[in-house]
N, C-alpha and C positions, 0 to 999 in steps of 0.2 A: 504494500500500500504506500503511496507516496503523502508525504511529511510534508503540509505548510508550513512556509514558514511568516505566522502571523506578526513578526514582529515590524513588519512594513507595508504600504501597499500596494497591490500589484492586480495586474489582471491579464489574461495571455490569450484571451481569445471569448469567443460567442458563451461556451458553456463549460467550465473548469472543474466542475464539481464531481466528488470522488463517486458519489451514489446516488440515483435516478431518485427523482422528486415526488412526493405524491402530493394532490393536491389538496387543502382541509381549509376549513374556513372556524377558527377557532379563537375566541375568548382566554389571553395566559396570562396570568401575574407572574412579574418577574421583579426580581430586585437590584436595582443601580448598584453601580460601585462606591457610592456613598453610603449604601443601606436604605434608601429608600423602597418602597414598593410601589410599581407601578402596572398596569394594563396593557396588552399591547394586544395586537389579531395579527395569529400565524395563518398565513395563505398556502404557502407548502412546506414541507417537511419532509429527511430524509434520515439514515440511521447517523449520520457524520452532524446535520446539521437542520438549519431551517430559516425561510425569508420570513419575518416578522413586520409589519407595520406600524409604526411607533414617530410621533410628532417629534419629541423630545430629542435632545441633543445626544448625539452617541458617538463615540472616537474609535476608530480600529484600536483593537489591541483593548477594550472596555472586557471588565471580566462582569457575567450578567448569570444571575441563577435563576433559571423558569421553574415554577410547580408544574407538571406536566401531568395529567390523565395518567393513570397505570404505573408509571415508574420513579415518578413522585420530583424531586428535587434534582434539577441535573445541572449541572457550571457549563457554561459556553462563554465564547471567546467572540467579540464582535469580529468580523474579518471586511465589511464596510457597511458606510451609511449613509444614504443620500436622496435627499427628498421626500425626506418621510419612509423608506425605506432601509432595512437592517440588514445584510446577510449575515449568520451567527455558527463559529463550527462548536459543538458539543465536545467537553472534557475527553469524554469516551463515548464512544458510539454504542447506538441501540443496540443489545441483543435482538439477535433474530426472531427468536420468541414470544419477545414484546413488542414487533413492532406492528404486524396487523392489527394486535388491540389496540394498541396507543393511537394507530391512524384509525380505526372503527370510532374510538371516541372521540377525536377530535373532530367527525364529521366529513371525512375521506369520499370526495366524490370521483364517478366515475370509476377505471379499473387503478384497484390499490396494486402499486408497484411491487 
């Protein structure tokens, strides 16, 4: 599996992402790197990561902890944000075993990847 390296920002083409997206229309609290808690709506999500939509200010390299459906508290790492829009990769990625429920619960349309 190849290794981002989030400490800068970068982008190398149309679609760089290590694992296919499913699509969810979801309601997450998630908490700032100040400790704040905030709201945000995940649009897709994969076992590495997920696009979130969120107003608020957010830096590459922000560390952000989502309560997640199914597997409860997970750390992700901003990797950009622009326009109202977040991409985020996760600490560690989905088990395979959680992720068709975790995507059932968050409202997974269409065929779940």
């Amino acid at each position: 599996m190849r290794k981002i390296d989030t400490s800068k920002a970068h982008y190398v083409g149309l679609d760089q992402r290590l694992s296919p997206r499913s699509d969810v229309y979801c309601r997450l609290p998630f908490v700032l790197p100040d400790g704040r808690q905030e709201m945000c709506t995940c649009v897709n999500i994969s076992a590495d990561g997920l696009l979130m939509r969120y107003e608020g200010a957010l830096e590459a390299g922000d560390v952000l902890v989502f309560r997640m459906p199914i597997i409860g508290r997970t750390g992700a790492r901003v990797i950009w944000s622009l326009g109202g829009k977040t991409g985020v990769q996760f600490d560690r990625m989905i088990a395979v075993e959680d992720y068709l429920p975790l995507i059932r619960a968050m409202g997974a349309r269409g065929d779940a990847n």
